[in-house]
DRENTORMI-990274 format. One record per residue (C-alpha): residue number from 1; residue in three letters; chain; x, y, z. Coordinates in pm, 1 decimal, padded with zeros to 6 digits, m for minus. Each point is the difference from the previous one (the first is absolute). Last residue first. Layout:
N
LOZA     i    aa   ch         c1         c2         c3
LOZA   NUM   ALA    A          X          Y          Z
...
//
This chain:
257
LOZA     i    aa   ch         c1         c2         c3
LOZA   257   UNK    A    07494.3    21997.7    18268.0
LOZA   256   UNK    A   m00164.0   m00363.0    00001.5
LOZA   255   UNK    A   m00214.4    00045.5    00295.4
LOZA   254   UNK    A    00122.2   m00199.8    00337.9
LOZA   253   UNK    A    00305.3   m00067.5   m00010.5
LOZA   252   UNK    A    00162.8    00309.0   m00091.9
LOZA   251   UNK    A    00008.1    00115.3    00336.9
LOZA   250   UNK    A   m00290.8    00274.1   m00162.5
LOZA   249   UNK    A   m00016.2    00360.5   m00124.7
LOZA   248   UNK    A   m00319.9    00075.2   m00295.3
LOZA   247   UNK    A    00008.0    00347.9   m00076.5
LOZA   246   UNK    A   m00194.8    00187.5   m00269.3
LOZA   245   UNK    A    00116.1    00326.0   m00076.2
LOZA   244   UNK    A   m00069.8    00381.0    00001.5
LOZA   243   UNK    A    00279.2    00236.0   m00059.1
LOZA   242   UNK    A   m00139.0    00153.6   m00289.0
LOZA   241   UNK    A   m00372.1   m00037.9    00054.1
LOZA   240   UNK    A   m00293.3   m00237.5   m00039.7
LOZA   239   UNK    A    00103.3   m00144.1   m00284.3
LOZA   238   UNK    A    00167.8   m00324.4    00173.3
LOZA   237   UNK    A    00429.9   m00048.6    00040.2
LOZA   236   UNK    A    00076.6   m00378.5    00086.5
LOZA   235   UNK    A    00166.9   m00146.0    00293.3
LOZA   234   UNK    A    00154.9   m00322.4    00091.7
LOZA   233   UNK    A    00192.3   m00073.3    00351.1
LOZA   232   UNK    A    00174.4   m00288.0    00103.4
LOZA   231   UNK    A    00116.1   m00023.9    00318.5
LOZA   230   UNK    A    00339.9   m00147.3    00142.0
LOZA   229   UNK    A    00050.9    00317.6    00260.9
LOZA   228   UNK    A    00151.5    00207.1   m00208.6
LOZA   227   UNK    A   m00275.0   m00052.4   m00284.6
LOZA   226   UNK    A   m00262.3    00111.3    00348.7
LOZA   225   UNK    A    00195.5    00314.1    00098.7
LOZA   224   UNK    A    00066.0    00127.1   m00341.9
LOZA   223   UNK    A   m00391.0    00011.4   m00012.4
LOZA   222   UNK    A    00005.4    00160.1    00281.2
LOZA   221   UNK    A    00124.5    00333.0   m00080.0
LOZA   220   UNK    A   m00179.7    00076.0   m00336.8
LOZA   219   UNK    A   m00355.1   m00139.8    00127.3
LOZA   218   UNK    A   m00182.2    00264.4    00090.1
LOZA   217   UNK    A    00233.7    00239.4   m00272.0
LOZA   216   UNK    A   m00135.1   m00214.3   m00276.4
LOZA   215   UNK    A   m00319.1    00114.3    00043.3
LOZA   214   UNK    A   m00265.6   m00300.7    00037.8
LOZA   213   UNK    A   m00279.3   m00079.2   m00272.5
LOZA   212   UNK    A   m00018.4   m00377.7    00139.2
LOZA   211   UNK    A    00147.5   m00168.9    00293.7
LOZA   210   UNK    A    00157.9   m00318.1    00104.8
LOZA   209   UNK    A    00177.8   m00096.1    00288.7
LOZA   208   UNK    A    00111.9   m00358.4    00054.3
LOZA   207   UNK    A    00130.9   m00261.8    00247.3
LOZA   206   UNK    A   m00050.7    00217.2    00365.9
LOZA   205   UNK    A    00201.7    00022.5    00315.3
LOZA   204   UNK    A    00264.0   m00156.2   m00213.2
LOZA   203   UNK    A    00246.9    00331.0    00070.0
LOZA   202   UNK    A   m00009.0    00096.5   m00394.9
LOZA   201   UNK    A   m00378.7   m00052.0    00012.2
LOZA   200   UNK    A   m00051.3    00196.0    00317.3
LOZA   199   UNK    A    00248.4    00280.8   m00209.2
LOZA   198   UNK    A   m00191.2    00010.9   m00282.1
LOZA   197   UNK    A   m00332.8    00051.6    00227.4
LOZA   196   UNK    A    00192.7    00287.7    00160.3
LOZA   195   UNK    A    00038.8    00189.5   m00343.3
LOZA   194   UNK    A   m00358.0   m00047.1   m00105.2
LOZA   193   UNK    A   m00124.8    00159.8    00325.5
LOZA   192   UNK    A   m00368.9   m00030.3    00050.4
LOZA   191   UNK    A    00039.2   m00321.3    00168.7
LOZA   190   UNK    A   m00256.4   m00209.9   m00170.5
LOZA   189   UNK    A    00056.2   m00393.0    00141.8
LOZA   188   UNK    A   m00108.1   m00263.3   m00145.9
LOZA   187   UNK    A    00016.0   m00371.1    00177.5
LOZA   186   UNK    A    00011.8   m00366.6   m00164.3
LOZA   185   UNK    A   m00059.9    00137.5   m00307.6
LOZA   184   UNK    A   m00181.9   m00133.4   m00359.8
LOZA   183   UNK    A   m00273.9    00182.7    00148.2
LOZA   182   UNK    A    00103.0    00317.8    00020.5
LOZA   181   UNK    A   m00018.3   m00004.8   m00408.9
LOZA   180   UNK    A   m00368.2   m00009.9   m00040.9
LOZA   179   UNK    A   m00027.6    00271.8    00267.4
LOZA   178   UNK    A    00188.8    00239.1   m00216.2
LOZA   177   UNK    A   m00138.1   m00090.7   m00303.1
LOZA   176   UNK    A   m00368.0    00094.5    00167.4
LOZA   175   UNK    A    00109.7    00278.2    00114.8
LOZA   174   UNK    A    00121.8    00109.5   m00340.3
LOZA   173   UNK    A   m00337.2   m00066.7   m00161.9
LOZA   172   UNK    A   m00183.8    00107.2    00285.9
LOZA   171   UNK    A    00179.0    00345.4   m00105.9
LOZA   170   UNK    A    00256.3    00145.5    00236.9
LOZA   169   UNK    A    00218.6    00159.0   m00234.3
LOZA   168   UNK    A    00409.5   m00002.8   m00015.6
LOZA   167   UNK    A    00150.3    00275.4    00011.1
LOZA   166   UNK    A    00005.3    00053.4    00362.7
LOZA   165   UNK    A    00168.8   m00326.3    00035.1
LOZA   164   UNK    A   m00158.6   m00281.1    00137.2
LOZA   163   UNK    A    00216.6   m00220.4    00231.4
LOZA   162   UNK    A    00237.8   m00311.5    00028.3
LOZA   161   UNK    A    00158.7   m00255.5    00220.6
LOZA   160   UNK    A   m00055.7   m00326.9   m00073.9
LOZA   159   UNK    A    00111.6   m00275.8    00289.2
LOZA   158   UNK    A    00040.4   m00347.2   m00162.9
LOZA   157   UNK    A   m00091.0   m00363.8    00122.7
LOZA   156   UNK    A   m00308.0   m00033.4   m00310.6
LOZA   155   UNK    A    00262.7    00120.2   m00220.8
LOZA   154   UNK    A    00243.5   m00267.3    00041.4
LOZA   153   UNK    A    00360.8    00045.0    00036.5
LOZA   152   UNK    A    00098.3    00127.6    00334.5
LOZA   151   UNK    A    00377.3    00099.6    00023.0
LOZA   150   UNK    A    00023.3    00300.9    00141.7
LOZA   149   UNK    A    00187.2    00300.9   m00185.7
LOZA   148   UNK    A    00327.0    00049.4    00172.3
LOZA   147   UNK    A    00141.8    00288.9    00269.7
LOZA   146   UNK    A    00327.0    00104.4    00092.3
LOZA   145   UNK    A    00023.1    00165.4    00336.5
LOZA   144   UNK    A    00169.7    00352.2    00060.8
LOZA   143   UNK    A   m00385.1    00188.7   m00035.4
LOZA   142   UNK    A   m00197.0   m00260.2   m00213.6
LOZA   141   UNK    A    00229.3   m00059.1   m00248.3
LOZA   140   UNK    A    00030.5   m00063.9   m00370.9
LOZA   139   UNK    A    00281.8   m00221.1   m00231.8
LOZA   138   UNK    A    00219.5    00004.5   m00305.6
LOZA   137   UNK    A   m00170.5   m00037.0   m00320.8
LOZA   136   UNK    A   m00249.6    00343.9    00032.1
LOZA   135   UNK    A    00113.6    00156.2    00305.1
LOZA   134   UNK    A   m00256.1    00049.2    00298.2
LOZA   133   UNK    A   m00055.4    00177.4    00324.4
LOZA   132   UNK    A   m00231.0    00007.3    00197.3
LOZA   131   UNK    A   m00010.4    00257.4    00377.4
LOZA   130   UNK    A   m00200.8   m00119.2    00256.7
LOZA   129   UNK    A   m00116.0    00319.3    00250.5
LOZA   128   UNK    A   m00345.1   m00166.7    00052.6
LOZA   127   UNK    A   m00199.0    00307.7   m00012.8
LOZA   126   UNK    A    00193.2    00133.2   m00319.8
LOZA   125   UNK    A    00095.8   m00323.5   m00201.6
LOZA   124   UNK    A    00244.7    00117.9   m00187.7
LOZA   123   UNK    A    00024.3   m00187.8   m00411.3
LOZA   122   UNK    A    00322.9   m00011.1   m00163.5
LOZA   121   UNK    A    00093.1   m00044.3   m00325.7
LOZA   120   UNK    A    00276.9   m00166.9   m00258.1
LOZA   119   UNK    A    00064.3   m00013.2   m00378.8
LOZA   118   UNK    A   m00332.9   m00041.2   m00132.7
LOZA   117   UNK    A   m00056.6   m00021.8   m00400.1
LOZA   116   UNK    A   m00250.0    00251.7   m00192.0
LOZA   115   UNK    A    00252.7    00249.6   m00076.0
LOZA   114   UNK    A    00320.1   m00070.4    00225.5
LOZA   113   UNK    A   m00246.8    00007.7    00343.4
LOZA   112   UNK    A    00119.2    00113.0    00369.4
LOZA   111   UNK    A   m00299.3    00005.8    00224.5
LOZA   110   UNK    A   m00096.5    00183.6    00314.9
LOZA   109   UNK    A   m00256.5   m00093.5    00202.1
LOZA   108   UNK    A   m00122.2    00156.2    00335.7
LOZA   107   UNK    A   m00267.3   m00160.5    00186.5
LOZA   106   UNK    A   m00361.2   m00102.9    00131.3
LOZA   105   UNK    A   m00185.7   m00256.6    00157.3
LOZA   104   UNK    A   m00070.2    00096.5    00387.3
LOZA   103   UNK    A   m00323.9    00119.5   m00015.5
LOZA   102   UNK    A    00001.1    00365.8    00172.3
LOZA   101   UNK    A   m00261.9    00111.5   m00233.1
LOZA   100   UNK    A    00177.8    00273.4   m00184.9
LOZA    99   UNK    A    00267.4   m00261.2   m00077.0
LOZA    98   UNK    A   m00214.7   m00198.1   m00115.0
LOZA    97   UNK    A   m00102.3    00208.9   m00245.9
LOZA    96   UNK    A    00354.9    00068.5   m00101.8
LOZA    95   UNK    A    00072.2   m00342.4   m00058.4
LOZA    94   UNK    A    00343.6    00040.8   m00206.1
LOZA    93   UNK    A    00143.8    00372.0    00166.9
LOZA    92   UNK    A    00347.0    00070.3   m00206.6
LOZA    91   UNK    A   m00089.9   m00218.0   m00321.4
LOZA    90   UNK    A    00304.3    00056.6   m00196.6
LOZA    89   UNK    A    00156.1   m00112.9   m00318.7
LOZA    88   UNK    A    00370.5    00078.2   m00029.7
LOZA    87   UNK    A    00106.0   m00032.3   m00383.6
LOZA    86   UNK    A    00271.8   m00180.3   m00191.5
LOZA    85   UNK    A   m00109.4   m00010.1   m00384.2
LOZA    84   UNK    A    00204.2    00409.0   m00078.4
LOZA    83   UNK    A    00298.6   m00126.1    00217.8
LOZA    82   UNK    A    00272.8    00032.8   m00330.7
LOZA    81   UNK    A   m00181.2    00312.0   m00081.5
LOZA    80   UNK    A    00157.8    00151.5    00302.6
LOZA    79   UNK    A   m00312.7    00139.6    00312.9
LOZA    78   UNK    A    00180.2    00328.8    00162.1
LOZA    77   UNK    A   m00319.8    00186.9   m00058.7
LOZA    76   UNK    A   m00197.1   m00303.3    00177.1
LOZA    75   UNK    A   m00310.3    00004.5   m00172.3
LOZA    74   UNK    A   m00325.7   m00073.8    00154.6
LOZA    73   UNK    A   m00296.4   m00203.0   m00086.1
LOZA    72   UNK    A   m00324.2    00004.0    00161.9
LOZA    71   UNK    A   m00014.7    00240.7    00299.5
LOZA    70   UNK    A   m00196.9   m00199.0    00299.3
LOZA    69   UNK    A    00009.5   m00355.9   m00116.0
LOZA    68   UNK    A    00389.5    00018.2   m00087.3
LOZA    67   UNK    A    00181.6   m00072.0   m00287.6
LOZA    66   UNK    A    00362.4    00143.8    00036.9
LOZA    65   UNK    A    00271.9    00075.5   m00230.2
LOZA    64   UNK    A    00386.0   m00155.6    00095.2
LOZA    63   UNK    A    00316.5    00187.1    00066.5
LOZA    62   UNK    A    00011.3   m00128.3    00374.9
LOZA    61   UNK    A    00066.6    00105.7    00319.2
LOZA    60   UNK    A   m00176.4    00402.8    00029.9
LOZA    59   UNK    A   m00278.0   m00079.9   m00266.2
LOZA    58   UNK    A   m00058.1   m00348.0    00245.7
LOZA    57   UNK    A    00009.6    00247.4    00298.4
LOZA    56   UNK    A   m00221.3    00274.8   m00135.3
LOZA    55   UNK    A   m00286.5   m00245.3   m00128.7
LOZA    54   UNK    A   m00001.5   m00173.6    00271.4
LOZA    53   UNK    A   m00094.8    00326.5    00263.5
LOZA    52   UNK    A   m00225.4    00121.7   m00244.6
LOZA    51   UNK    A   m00177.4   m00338.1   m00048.2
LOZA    50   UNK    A   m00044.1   m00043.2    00397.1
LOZA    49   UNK    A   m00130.4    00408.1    00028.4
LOZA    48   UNK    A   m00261.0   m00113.2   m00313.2
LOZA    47   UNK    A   m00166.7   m00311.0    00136.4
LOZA    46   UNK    A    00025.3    00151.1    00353.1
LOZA    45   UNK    A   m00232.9    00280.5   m00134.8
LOZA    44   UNK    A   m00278.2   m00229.7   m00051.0
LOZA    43   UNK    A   m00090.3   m00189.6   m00300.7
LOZA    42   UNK    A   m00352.4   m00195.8    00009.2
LOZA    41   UNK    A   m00139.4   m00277.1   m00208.2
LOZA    40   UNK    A   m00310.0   m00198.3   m00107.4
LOZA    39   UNK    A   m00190.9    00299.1   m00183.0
LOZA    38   UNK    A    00277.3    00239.4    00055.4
LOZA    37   UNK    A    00127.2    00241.7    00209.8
LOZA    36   UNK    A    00292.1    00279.5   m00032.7
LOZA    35   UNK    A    00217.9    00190.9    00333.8
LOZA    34   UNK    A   m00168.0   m00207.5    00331.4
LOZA    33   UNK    A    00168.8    00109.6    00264.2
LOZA    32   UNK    A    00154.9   m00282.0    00202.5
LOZA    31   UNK    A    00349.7    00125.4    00010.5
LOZA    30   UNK    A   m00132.0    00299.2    00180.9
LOZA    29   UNK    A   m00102.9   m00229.7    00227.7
LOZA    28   UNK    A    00303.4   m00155.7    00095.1
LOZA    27   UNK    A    00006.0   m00420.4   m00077.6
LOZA    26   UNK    A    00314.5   m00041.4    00162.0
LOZA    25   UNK    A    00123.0   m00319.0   m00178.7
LOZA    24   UNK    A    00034.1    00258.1   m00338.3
LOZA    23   UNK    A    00314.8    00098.7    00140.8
LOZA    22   UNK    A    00144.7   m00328.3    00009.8
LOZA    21   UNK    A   m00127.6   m00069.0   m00330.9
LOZA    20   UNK    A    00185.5    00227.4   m00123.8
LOZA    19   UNK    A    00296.1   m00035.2    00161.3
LOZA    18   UNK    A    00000.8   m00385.8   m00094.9
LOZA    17   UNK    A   m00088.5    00096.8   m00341.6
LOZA    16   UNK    A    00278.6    00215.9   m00094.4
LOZA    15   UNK    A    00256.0   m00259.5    00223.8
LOZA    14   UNK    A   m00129.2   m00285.6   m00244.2
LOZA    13   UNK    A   m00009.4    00186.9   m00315.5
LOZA    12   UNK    A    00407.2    00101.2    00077.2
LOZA    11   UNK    A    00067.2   m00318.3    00068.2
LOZA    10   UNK    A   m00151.0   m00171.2   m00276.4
LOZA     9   UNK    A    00191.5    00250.0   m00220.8
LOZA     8   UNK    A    00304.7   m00118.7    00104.8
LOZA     7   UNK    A   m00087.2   m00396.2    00018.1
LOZA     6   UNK    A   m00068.6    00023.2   m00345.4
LOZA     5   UNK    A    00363.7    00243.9   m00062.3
LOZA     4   UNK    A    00141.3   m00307.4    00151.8
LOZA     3   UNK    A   m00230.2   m00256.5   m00192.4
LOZA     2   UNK    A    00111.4    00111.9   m00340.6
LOZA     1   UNK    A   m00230.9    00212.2   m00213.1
//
């Protein structure tokens, strides 16, 4: 894919987003309503209106199937054998729990992948209004300005951002790994939004994010973000489902990535 048809598509997944999120900013209760809950998660109605409204546009702009949180995969009828790797990959409400809450760390991510490669994302940051935007080899964004990695090198000086997916459990044993870890850090900071924490690392508000057992569609928007914006990122896929990785983003001078 050359870098007009890049900068295309990255237009299209930025205005998507940006209306979605825009919508989302209002927080009506209806949106609230609580449609499926889990152990250590919630989706509410908003989850499935935001995906909807995605969904329809990118089928409407591009020829490209969709992975999306919500719906799973999704064929575009018009999709040519030619674009069979290229896929959207969608998170439409990342940090739906907070969401709920009124804490102001969640967004709307939106991924283009060729197979398991990233091509460009963006990430909308609903109660901030920020809009990322990333394209693997060329550059990311925070809103209109370009944005870098920082520059910190040693561990003990670094931000983490990370979390603990709902599939992970919460033995001792896992606690205890987790707490083990924290300490190599100069701060850690759980978010609750895997997409935003890609984006504080692609900004140099934090050095690394790193997270085990995540969906791929958490993390399928900003993870163009942060290779656009000098990162390196390294992920491997783990048995506990089909879209479920291990992530590990940083500047790329901190963790050899």
């Amino acid at each position: 894919m050359n870098i007009k048809s890049k900068i295309q598509f990255l237009r299209f997944a930025q205005k998507i987003a940006s209306e979605v999120g825009q919508t989302l900013q209002k927080r009506n209760p209806s949106s609230l309503r609580i449609h499926a809950s889990e152990i250590h998660d919630v989706k509410i109605e908003a989850d499935l209106k935001a995906e909807r409204k995605i969904i329809q546009y990118l089928s409407k702009n591009s020829q490209f199937p969709i992975l999306s949180e919500e719906s799973g995969e999704i064929k575009n009828a018009s999709s040519s054998q030619t674009d069979s790797e290229l896929r959207w990959i969608v998170d439409p409400l990342d940090g739906s729990l907070n969401y709920t809450k009124g804490i102001p760390m969640c967004g709307v991510s939106i991924g283009l992948w060729d197979a398991e490669v990233p091509i460009l994302g963006v990430v909308y940051d609903i109660f901030r209004g920020d809009l990322y935007s990333g394209i693997v080899g060329d550059a990311s964004w925070k809103n209109r300005r370009k944005i870098r990695v920082s520059q910190v090198r040693a561990e003990f000086d670094s931000v983490l951002c990370t979390g603990i997916p709902v599939k992970n459990n919460f033995s001792i044993k896992t606690l205890n790994s987790f707490v083990s870890e924290f300490q190599k850090y100069k701060k850690v900071r759980l978010l609750g939004s895997a997409s935003l924490s890609l984006c504080m690392v692609a900004s140099g508000a934090a050095e690394i994010y790193k997270e085990t057992n995540i969906q791929i569609w958490d993390v399928g928007g900003g993870i163009p973000v942060v290779l656009g914006a000098g990162g390196k990122v390294k992920k491997s896929k783990t048995n506990a489902g089909k879209y479920t990785y291990n992530v590990l983003a940083s500047n790329g001078s901190i963790l050899e990535t």
